[in-house]
BAGU-531955 format. One record per residue: x, y, z of N, C-alpha, C in turn. Coordinates in pm, whole numbers, padded with zeros to 5 digits, always signed. Example, Ala and Ser with C-alpha at 12.3 -4.5 7.8 and 13.67 -1.06 7.14 Angstrom:
BEGIN
+01319-00569+00780+01230-00450+00780+01320-00330+00780;+01285-00225+00708+01367-00106+00714+01290+00003+00787;
REM end
This chain:
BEGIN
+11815+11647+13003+11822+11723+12878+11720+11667+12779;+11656+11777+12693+11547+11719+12610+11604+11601+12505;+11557+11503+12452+11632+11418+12339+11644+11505+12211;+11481+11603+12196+11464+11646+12090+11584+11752+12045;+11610+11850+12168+11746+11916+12165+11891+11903+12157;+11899+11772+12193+12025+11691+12144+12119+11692+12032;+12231+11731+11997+12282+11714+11906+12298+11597+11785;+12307+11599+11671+12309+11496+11634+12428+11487+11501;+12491+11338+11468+12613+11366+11365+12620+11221+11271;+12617+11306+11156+12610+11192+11046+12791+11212+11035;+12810+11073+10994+12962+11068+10929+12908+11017+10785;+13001+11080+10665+12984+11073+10579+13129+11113+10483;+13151+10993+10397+13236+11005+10331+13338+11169+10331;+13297+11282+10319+13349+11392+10251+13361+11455+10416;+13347+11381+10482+13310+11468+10646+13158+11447+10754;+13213+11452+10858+13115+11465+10917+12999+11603+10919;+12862+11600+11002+12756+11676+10947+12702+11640+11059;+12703+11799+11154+12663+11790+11318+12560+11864+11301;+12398+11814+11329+12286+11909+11367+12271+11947+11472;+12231+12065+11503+12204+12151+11612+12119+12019+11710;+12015+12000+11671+11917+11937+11746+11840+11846+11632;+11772+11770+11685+11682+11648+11594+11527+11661+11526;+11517+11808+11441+11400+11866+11428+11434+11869+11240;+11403+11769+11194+11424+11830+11021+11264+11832+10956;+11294+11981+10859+11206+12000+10780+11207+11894+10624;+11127+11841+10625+11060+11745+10529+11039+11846+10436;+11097+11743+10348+11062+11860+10195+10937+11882+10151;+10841+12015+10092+10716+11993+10071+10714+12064+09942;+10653+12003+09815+10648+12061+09677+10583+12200+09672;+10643+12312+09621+10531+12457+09621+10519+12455+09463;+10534+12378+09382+10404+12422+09250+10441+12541+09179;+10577+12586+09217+10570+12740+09207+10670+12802+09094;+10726+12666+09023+10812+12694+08950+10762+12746+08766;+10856+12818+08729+10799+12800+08587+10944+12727+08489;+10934+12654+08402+11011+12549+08324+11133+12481+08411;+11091+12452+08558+11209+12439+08674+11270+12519+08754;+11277+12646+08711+11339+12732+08795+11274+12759+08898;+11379+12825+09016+11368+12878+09120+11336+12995+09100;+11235+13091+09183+11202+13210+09162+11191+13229+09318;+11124+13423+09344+11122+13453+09457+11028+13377+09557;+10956+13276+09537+10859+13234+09608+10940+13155+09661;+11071+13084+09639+11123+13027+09705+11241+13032+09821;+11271+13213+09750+11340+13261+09829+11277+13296+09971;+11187+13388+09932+11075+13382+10100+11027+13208+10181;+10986+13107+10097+10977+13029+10159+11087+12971+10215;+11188+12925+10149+11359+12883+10186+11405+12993+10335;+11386+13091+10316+11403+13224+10440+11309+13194+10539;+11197+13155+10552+11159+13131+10668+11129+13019+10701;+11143+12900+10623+11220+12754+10695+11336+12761+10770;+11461+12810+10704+11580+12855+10747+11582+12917+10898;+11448+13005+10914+11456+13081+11071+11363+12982+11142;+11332+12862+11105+11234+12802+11183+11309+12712+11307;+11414+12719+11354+11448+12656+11444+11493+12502+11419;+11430+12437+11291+11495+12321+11283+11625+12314+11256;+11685+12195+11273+11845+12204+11247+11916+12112+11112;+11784+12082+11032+11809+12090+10934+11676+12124+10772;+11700+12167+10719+11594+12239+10570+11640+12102+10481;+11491+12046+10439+11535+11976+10318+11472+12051+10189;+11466+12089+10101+11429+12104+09996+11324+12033+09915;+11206+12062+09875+11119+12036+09772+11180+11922+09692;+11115+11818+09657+11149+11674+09570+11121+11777+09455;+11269+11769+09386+11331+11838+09234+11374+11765+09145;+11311+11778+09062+11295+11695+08986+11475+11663+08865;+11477+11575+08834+11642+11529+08765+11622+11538+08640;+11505+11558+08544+11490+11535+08449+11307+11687+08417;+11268+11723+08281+11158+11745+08250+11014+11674+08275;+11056+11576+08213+10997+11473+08225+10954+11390+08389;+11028+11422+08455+11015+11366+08580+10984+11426+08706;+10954+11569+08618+10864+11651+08722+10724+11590+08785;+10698+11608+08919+10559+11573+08932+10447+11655+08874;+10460+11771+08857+10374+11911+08771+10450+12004+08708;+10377+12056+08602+10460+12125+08539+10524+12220+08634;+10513+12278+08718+10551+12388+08817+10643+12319+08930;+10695+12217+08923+10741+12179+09027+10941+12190+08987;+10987+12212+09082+11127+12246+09052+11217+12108+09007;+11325+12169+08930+11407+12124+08865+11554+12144+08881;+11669+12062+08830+11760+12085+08902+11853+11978+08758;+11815+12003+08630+11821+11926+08544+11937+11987+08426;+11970+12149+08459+12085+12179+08340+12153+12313+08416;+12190+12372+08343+12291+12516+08373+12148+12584+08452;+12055+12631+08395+11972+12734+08400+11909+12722+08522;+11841+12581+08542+11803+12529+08657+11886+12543+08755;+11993+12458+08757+12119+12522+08869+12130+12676+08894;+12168+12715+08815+12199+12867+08827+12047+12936+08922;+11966+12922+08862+11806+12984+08930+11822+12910+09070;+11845+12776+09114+11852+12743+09251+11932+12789+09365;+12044+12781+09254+12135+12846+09338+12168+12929+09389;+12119+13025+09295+12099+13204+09342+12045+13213+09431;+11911+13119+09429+11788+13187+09502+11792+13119+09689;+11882+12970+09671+11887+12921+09777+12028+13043+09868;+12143+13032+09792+12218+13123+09842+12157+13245+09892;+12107+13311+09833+12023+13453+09881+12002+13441+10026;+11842+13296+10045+11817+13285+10146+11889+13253+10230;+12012+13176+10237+12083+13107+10354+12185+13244+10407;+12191+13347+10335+12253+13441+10363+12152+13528+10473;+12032+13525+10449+11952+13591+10501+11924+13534+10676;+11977+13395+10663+11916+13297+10774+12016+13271+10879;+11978+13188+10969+12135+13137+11070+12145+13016+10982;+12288+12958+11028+12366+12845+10943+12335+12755+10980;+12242+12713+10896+12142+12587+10905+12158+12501+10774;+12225+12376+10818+12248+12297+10705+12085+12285+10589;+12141+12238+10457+12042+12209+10387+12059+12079+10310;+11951+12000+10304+11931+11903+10197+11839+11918+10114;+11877+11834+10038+11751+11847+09892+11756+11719+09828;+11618+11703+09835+11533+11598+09797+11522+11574+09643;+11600+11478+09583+11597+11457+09424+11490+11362+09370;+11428+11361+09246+11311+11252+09230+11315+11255+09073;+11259+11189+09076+11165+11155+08910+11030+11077+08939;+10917+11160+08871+10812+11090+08953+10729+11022+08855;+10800+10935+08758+10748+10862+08667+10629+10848+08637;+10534+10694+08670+10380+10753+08583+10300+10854+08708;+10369+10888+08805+10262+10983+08863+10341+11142+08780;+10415+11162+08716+10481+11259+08669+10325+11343+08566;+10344+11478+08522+10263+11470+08428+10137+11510+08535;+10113+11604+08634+09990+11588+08734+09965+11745+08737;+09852+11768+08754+09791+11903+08802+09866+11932+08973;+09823+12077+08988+09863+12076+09150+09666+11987+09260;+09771+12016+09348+09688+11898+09444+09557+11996+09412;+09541+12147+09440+09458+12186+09474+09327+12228+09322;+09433+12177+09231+09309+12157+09066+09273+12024+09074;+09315+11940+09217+09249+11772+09199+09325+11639+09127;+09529+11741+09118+09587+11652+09086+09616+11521+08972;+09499+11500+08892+09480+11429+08794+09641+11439+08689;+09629+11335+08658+09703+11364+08510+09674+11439+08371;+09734+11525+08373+09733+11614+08268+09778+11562+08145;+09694+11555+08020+09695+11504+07893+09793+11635+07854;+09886+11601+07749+09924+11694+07612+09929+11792+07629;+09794+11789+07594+09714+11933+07522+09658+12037+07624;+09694+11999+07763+09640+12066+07872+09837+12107+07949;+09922+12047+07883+10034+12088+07923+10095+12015+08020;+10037+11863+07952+10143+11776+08009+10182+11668+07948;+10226+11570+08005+10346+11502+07842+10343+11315+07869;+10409+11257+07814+10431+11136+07839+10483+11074+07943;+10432+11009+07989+10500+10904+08178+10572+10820+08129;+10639+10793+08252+10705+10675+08220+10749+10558+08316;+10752+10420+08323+10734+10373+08489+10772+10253+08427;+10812+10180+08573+10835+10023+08519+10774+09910+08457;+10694+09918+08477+10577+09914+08332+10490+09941+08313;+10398+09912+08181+10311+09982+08094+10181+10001+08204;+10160+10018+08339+10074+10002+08410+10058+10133+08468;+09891+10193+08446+09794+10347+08502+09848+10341+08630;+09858+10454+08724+09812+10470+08843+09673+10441+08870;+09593+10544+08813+09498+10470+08795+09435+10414+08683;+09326+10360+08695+09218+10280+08610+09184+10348+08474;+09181+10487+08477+09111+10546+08371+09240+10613+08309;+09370+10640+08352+09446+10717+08296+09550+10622+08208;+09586+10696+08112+09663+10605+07966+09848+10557+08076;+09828+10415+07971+09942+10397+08065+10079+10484+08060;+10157+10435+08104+10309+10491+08105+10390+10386+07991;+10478+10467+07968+10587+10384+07815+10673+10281+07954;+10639+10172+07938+10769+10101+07997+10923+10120+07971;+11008+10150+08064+11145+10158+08041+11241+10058+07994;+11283+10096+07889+11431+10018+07869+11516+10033+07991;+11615+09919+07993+11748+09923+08064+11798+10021+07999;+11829+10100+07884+11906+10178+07851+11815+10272+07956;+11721+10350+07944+11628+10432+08014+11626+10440+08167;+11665+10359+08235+11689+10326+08345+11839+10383+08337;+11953+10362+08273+12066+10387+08291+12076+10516+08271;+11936+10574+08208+12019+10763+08125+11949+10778+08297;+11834+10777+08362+11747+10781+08470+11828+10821+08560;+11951+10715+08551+12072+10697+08706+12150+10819+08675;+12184+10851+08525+12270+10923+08499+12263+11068+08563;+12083+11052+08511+12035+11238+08576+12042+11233+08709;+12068+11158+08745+12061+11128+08929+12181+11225+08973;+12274+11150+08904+12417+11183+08953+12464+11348+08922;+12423+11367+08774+12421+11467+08711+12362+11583+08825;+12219+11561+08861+12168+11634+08965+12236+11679+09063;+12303+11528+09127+12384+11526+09268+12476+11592+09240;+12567+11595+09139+12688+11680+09105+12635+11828+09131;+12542+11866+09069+12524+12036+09061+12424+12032+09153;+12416+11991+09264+12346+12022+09421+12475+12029+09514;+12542+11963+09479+12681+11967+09540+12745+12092+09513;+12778+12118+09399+12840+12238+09337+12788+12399+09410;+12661+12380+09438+12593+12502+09505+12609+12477+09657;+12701+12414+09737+12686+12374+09867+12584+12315+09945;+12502+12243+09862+12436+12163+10005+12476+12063+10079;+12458+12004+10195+12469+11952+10258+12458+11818+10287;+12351+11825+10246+12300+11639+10203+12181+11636+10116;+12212+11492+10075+12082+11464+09971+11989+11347+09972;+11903+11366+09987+11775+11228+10019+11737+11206+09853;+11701+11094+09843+11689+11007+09735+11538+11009+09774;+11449+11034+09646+11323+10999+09675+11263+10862+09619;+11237+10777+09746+11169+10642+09666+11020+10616+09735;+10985+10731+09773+10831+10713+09850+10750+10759+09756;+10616+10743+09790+10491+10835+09763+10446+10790+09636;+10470+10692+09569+10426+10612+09445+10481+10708+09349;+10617+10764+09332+10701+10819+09225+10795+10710+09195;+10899+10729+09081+10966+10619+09007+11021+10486+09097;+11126+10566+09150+11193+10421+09261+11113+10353+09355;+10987+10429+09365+10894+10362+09458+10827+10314+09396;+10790+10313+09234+10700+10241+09170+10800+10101+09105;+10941+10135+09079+11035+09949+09115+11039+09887+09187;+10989+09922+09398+11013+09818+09472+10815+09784+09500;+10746+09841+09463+10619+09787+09435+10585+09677+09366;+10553+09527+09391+10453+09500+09287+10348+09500+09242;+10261+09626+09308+10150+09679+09243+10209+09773+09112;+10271+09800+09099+10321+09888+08967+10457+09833+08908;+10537+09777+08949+10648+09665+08874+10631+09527+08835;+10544+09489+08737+10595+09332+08669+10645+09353+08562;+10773+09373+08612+10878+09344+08463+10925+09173+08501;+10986+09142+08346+10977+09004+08388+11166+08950+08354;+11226+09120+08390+11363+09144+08354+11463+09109+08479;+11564+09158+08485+11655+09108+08636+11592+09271+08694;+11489+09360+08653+11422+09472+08766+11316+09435+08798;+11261+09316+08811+11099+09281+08808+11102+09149+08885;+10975+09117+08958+11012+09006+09071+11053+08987+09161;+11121+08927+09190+11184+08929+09357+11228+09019+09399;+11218+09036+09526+11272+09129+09610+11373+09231+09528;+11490+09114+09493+11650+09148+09538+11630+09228+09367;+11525+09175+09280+11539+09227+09119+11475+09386+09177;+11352+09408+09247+11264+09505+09239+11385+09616+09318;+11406+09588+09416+11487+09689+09454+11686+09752+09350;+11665+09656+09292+11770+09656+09197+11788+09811+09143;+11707+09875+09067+11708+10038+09012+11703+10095+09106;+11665+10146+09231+11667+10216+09341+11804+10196+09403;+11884+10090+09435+12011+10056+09477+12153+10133+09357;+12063+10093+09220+12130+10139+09139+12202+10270+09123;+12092+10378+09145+12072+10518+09166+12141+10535+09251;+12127+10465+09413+12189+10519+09551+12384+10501+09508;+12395+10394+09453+12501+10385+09455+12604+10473+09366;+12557+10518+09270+12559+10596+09153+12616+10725+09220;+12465+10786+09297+12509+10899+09355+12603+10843+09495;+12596+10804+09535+12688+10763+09643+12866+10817+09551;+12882+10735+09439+12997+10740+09433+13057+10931+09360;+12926+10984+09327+12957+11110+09278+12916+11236+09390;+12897+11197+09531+12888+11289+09605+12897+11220+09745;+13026+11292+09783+13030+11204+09911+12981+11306+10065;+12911+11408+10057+12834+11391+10173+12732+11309+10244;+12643+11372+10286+12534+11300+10371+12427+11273+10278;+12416+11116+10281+12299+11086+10171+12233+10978+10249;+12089+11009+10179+12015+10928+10214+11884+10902+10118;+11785+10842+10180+11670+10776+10055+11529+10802+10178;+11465+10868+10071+11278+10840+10204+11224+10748+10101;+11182+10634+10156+11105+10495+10157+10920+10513+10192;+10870+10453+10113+10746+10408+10179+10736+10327+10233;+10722+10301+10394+10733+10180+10461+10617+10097+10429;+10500+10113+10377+10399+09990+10343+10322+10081+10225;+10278+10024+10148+10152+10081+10039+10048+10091+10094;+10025+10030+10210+09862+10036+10227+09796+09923+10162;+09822+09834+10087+09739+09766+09968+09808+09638+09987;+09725+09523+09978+09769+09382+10003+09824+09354+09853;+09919+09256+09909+09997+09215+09825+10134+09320+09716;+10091+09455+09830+10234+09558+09784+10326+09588+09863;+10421+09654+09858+10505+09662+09883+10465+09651+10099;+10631+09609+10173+10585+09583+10333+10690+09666+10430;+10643+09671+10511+10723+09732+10594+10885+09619+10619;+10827+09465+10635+10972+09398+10602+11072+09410+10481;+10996+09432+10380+11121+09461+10275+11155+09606+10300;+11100+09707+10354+11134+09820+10351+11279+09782+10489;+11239+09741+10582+11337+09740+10656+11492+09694+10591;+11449+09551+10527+11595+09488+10466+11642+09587+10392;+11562+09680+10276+11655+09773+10203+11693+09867+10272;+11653+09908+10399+11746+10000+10470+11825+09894+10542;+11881+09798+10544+11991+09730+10595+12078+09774+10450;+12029+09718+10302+12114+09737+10206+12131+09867+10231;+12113+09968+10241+12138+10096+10225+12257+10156+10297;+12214+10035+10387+12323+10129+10516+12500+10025+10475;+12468+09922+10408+12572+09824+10354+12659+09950+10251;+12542+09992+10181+12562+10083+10002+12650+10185+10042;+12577+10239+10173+12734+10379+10215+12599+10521+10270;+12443+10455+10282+12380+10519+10341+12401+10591+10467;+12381+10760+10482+12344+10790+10654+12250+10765+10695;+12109+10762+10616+12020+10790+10678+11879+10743+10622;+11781+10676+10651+11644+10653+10554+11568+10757+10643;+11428+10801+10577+11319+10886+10619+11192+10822+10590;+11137+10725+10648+11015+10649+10618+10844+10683+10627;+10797+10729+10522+10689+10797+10527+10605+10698+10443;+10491+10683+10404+10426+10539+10363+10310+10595+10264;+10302+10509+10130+10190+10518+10075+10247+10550+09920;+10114+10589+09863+10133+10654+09748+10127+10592+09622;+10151+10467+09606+10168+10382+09469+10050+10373+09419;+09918+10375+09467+09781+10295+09463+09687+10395+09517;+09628+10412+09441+09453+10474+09438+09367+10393+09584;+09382+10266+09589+09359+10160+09642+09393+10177+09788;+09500+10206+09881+09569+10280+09980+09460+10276+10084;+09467+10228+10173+09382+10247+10287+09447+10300+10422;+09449+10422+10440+09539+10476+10546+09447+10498+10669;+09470+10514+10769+09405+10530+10930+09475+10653+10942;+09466+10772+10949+09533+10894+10997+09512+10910+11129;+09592+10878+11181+09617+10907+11349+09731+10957+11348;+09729+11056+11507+09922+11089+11528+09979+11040+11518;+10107+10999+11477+10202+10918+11466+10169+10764+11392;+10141+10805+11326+10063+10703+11215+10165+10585+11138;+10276+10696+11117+10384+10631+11005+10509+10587+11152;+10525+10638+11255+10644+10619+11355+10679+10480+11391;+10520+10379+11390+10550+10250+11416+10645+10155+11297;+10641+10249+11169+10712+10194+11082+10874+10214+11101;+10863+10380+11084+11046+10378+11155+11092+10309+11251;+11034+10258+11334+11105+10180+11493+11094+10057+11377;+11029+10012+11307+11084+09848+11266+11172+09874+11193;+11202+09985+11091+11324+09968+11028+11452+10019+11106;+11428+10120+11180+11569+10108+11262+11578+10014+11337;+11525+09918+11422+11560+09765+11479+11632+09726+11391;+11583+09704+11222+11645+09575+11183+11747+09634+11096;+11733+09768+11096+11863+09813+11034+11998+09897+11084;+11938+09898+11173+12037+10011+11291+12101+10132+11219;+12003+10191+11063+12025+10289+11038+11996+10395+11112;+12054+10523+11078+11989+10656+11113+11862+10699+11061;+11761+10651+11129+11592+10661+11087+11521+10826+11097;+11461+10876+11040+11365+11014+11015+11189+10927+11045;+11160+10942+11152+11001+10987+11176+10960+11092+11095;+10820+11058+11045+10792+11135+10974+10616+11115+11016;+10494+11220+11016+10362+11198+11004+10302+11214+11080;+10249+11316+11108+10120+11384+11186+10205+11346+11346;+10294+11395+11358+10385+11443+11441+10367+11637+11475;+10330+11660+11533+10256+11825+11515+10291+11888+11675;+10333+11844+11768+10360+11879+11914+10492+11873+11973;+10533+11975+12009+10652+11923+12046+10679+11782+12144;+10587+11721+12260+10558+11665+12329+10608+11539+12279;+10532+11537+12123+10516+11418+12068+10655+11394+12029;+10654+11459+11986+10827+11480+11880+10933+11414+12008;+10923+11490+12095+11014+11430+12216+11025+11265+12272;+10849+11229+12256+10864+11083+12323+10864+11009+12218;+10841+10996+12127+10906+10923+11981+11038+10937+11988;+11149+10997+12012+11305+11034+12038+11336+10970+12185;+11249+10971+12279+11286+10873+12404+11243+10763+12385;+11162+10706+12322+11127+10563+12316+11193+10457+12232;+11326+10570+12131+11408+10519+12117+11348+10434+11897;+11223+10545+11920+11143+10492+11774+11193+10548+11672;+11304+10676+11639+11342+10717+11563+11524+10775+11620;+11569+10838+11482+11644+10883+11559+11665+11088+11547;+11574+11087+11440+11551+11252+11435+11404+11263+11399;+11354+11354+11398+11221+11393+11394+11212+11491+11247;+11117+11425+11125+11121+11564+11037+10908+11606+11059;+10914+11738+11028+10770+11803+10996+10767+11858+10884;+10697+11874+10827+10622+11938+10724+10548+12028+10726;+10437+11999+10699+10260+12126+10743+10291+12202+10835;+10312+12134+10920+10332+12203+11054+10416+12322+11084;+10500+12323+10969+10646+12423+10983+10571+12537+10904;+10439+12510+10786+10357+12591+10701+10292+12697+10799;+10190+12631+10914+10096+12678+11006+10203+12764+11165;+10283+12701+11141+10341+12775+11290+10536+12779+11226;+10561+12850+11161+10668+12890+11101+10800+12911+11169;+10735+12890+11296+10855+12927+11400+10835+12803+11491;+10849+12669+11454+10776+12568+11521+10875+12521+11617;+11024+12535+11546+11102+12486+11657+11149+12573+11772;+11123+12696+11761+11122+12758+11889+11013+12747+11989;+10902+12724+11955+10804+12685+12029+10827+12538+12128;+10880+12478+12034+10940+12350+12092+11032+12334+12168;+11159+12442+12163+11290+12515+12271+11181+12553+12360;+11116+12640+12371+11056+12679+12474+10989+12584+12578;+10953+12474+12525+10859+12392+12585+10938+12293+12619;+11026+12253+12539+11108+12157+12587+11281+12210+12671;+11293+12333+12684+11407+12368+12811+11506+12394+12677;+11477+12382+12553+11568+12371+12434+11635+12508+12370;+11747+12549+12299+11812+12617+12238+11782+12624+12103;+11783+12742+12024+11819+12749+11930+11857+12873+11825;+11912+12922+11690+11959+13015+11688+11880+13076+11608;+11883+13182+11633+11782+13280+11528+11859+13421+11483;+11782+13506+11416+11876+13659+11377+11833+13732+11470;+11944+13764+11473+11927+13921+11620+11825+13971+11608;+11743+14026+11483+11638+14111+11443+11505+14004+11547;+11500+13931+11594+11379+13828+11639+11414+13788+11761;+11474+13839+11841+11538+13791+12006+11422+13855+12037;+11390+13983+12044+11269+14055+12142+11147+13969+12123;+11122+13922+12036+10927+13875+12028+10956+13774+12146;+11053+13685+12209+11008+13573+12272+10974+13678+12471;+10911+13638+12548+10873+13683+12625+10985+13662+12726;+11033+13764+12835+11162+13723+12909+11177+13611+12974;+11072+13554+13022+11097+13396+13108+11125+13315+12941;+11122+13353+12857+11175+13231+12734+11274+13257+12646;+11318+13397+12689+11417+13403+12596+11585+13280+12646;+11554+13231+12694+11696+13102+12710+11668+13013+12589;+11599+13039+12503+11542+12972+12403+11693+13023+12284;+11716+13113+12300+11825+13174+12183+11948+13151+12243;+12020+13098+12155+12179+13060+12228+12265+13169+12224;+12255+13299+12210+12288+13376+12204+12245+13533+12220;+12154+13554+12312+12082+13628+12367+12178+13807+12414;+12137+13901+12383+12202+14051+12436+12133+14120+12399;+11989+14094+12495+11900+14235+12473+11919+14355+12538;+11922+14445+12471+11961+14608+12602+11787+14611+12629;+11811+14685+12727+11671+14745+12858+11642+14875+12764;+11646+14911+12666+11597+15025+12584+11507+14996+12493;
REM end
């Protein structure tokens, strides 16, 4: 039997949470919001993630706060209005789709907050161009030329945790499923366990056990106000000497899994301009196999993972324990059926889409009754 097709089951406080198979969509930002809300662009995109065969949808990193958007256009999940617009629009789609769990990815993306989309070149947006004040663990640029960020109070940190929970409450309230904590990609919690972007010289600044301190804070926070399936995506290394390592990334997924964690998703980078990455297949996978060794959490591969092939022997070699994609789900929309097909695998789709697969592949649908007409 394929690994990739395998069932898989988080236990989690409020219940267990059985995936079809080990194929999750990685959340990817669409830019597409206006003052946070959800609109139809997300309903069509949410609708055909949903039919993509993975067996689980995470949601776009949404932001907990205004302020902690990565662009002005990027979604929100911060009051009534916001809720209400998500909720509509996610309900719509899941109605439209087979019953495919969902998560959603919560963030605040501190001094990288405040950014153009990737494709205007991403910069930080001043003011007066329609963007606003950062804010990070301390007074320190991403980069070199851009004005710093307001260092946080402990009070600021505590309202921070608050929107966390606040969030988690009304992601809950609309039925999702689970929720990943974002501490990758050089946004807030990933800019506390950095010390390229954290010298505070407070009990959050310094050692290990201080830097990871606000990120633990948060997990636990929401931990205690939503008891499904939760989890955190990590940057397993910065790229940059003397920042953050794949060993401390491992120990905090030991804490995590202590805190009441299901699951980490380890994808790498982001804090630093500086970043020296090698893009090869499976680039980031050697990182998940060290943190599931030393943590015997439930690990997410993540990174130029694009084949089903691949996806499979990363899951036999025992380097992860689910597989998420991204891009890939953009360019071939129907990625995990391609992958049923290739790998002997199942999965469910709407009646309206049984005919396109060719008759030697339709065993691909777990539920197959085509008439000869």
């Amino acid at each position: 039997m394929s690994a990739l097709f395998t069932p898989f089951t988080f236990d989690a406080p409020k219940g267990a949470l059985t995936l079809a198979n080990r194929i999750v969509v990685a959340p990817m930002c669409q830019y597409a919001s206006t003052r946070g809300l959800a609109n139809d662009w997300h309903l069509m995109h949410w609708g055909q993630l949903l039919n993509s065969g993975a067996a689980m949808v995470t949601l776009e990193a949404t932001a907990v706060s205004p302020e902690g958007r990565i662009s002005p256009g990027c979604l929100g999940l911060w009051d009534d209005a916001t809720a209400q617009a998500l909720g509509e629009h996610l309900a719509r789609a899941r109605r439209l789709a087979p019953p495919v769990p969902v998560c959603i990815q919560l963030n605040h993306a501190g001094r990288k907050a405040s950014s153009a989309v990737p494709w205007a070149g991403g910069a930080l947006l001043a003011p007066a161009d329609g963007g606003w004040l950062t804010v990070g663990p301390s007074a320190l640029p991403h980069a070199s030329h851009e004005p710093a960020p307001h260092a946080l109070s402990v009070a600021d940190i505590d309202q921070i945790t608050a929107d966390f929970v606040a969030a988690a409450q009304r992601a809950d309230a609309m039925g999702v499923n689970a929720i990943e904590l974002h501490a990758a990609h050089g946004y807030l919690m990933h800019q506390f366990l950095s010390p390229i972007s954290n010298q505070r010289q407070d009990s959050y600044g310094g050692s290990f056990d201080n830097r990871i301190r606000m990120p633990l804070q948060v997990f636990s926070a929401v931990r205690q106000a939503f008891g499904g399936t939760l989890g955190m995506r990590i940057s397993g290394t910065d790229w940059v000497d003397g920042g953050w390592t794949i060993e401390e990334t491992a120990e905090l997924a030991l804490r995590l899994k202590l805190a009441g964690a299901q699951f980490v998703h380890i994808s790498s980078g982001g804090v630093s301009p500086l970043q020296k990455i090698t893009l090869v297949p499976e680039y980031q996978v050697p990182l998940a196999k060290r943190v599931r060794e030393h943590s015997g959490l439930t690990t997410f591969a993540v990174g130029l993972i694009t084949e089903p092939q691949q996806a499979e022997a990363v899951l036999a070699r025992g380097d992860a324990d689910l597989v998420a994609l991204a891009r890939s789900f953009l360019y071939k929309p129907r990625w995990g059926w391609e992958a049923a097909a290739a790998l002997k695998g199942q999965v469910t789709a709407k009646e309206q889409y049984w005919r396109c697969m060719p008759r030697e592949a339709q065993h691909i649908f777990a539920d197959v009754r085509i008439g000869s007409r």
